[in-house]
C-alpha positions in Angstrom: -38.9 10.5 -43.9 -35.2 10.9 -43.1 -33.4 7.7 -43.8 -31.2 5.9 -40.8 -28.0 7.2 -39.8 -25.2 4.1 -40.8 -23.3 2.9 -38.2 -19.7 3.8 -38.2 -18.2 0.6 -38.8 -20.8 0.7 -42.4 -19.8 4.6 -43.3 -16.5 3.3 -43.0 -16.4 0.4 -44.8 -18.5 2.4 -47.8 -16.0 5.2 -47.9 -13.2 2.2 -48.1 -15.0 0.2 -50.8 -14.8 3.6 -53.7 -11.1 3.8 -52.6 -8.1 3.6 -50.2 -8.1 6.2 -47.6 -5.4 7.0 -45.3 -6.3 6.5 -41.5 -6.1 10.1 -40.9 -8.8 11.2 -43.6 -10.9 8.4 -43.0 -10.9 10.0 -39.2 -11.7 12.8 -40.2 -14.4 12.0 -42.8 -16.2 10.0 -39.8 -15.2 13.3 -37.4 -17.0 15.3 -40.0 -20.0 12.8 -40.3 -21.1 13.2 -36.7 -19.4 10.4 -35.6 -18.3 10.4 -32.0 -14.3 9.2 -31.3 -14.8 6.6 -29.2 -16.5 4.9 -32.0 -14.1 5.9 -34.4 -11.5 4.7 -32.5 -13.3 1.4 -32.1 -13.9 0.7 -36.0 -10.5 1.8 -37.2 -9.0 -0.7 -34.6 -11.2 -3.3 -36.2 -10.5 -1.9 -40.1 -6.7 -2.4 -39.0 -7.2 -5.9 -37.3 -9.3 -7.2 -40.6 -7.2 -5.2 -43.4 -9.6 -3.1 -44.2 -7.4 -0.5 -43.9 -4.2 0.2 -44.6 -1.7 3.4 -44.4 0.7 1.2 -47.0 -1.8 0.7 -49.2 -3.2 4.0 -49.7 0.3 5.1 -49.8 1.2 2.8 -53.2 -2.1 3.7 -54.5 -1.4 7.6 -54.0 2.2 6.6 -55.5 0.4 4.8 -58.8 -2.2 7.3 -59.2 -0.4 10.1 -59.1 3.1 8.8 -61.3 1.9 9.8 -64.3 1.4 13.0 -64.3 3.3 14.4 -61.3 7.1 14.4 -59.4 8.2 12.9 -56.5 8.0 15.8 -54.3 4.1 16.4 -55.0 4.0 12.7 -54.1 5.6 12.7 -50.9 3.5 16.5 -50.4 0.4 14.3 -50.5 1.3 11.6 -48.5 2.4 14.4 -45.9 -1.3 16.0 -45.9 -2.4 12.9 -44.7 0.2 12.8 -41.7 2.5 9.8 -43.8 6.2 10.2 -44.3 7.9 8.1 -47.1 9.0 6.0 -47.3 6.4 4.3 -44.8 7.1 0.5 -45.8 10.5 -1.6 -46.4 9.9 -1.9 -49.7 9.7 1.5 -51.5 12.7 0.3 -53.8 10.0 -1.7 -55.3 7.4 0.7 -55.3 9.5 3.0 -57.3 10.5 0.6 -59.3 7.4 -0.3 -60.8 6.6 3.4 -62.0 8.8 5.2 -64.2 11.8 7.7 -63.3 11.3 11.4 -63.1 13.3 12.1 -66.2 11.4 9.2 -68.2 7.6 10.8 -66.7 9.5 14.7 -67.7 10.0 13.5 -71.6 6.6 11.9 -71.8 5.4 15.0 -71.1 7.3 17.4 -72.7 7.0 15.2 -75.8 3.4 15.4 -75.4 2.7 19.4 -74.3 5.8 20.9 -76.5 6.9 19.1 -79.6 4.1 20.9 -81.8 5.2 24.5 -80.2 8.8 23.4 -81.1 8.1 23.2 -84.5 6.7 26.8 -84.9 10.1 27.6 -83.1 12.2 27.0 -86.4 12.7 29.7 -88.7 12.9 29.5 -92.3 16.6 28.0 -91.8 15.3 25.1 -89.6 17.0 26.8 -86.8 15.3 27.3 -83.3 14.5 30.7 -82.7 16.1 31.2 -79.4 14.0 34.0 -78.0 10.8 31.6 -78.8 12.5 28.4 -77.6 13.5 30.4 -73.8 10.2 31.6 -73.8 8.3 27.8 -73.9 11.3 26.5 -71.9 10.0 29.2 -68.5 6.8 27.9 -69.6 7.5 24.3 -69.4 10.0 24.5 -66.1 6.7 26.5 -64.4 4.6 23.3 -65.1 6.8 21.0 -64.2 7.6 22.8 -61.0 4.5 23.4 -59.9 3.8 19.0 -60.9 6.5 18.5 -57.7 9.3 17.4 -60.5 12.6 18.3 -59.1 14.7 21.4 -60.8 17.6 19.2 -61.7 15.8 16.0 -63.5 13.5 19.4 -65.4 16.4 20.7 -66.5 18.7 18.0 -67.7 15.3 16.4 -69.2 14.8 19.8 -71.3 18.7 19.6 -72.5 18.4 16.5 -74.0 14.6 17.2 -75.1 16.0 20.2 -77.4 19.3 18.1 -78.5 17.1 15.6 -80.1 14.8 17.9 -81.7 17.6 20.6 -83.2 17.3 19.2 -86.9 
C-alpha cells in the first residue's frame, strides 16, 4: 500500500526540523518532490511569517559549520550556491567574531596535517631539508586553496609556521 503524500507545509517543516535550509533549496527540494509552486509559494510565506525559516539563520549556521575546516571564500562560495550574498545581516562583525581568523583556522591545521612531515624534513644537522620542506609547502598551499583560504593569510601563516619550527 503506498503511504500518503505529506502536505507541503509538513515536508517542509520535516526538511527544516534535521537542519536550516536556505529558502532557495528548500524551493527546490519541494520543486523536486512534486510539489506544485503555488503551494510552495504559500508555505514558505507562512515558514517566513512563523520563523520557521530563515535565510540569516542558515547563513550563520553555514558560517559555524563550515569555520573549522574551511576559508572565507568557500564560505561565501556556498552561501552563493544558494542565491545569498554576504554579508546578508547587519551583524556579520559579530558573526565573524565568534569564529576564529583565517590565519588562526591556517595554523590549526597546518599544526595538525604537517608538523610530523616536518620532522622527517631535518637532516642529521637539525636543519630543514629545503627541497623536502618546498615540496610539503605546494602540498599544503594546494589544500588550503582548494579549502577557500585566501593566498595571502596561506602564505604568511606558512612563514611563521616554519619560523617556529626551525630548531
Amino acid at each position: 500500500m503506498r503511504a500518503k503524500k505529506l502536505s507541503v507545509t509538513a515536508k517542509a517543516v520535516s526538511y527544516l526540523s534535521h537542519r536550516e535550509h536556505s529558502q532557495t533549496e528548500l524551493v527546490g527540494k519541494l520543486t523536486r518532490a512534486g510539489y506544485n509552486t503555488e503551494e510552495i509559494t504559500q508555505t514558505m510565506n507562512w515558514l517566513d511569517q512563523n520563523n520557521l525559516q530563515s535565510n540569516d539563520r542558515f547563513a550563520h549556521s553555514v558560517l559555524r559549520r563550515r569555520a573549522s575546516n574551511f576559508g572565507n571564500r568557500a564560505i561565501e562560495h556556498e552561501l552563493q550556491n544558494h542565491d545569498l550574498s554576504w554579508p546578508i545581516v547587519d551583524h556579520t562583525e559579530v558573526v565573524y567574531s565568534e569564529i576564529e581568523p583565517e590565519p588562526t583556522r591556517i595554523q590549526r591545521w597546518l599544526e595538525h596535517k604537517y608538523t610530523e612531515f616536518l620532522r622527517t624534513c631535518l637532516n642529521d644537522s637539525n636543519q630543514l631539508d629545503k627541497n623536502k620542506v618546498f615540496d610539503l609547502k605546494i602540498k599544503a598551499f594546494r589544500a588550503l586553496s582548494r579549502r577557500g583560504f585566501a593566498q595571502n593569510n596561506i602564505h604568511n601563516t606558512w612563514k611563521a609556521f616554519i619560523d617556529e619550527f626551525v630548531p
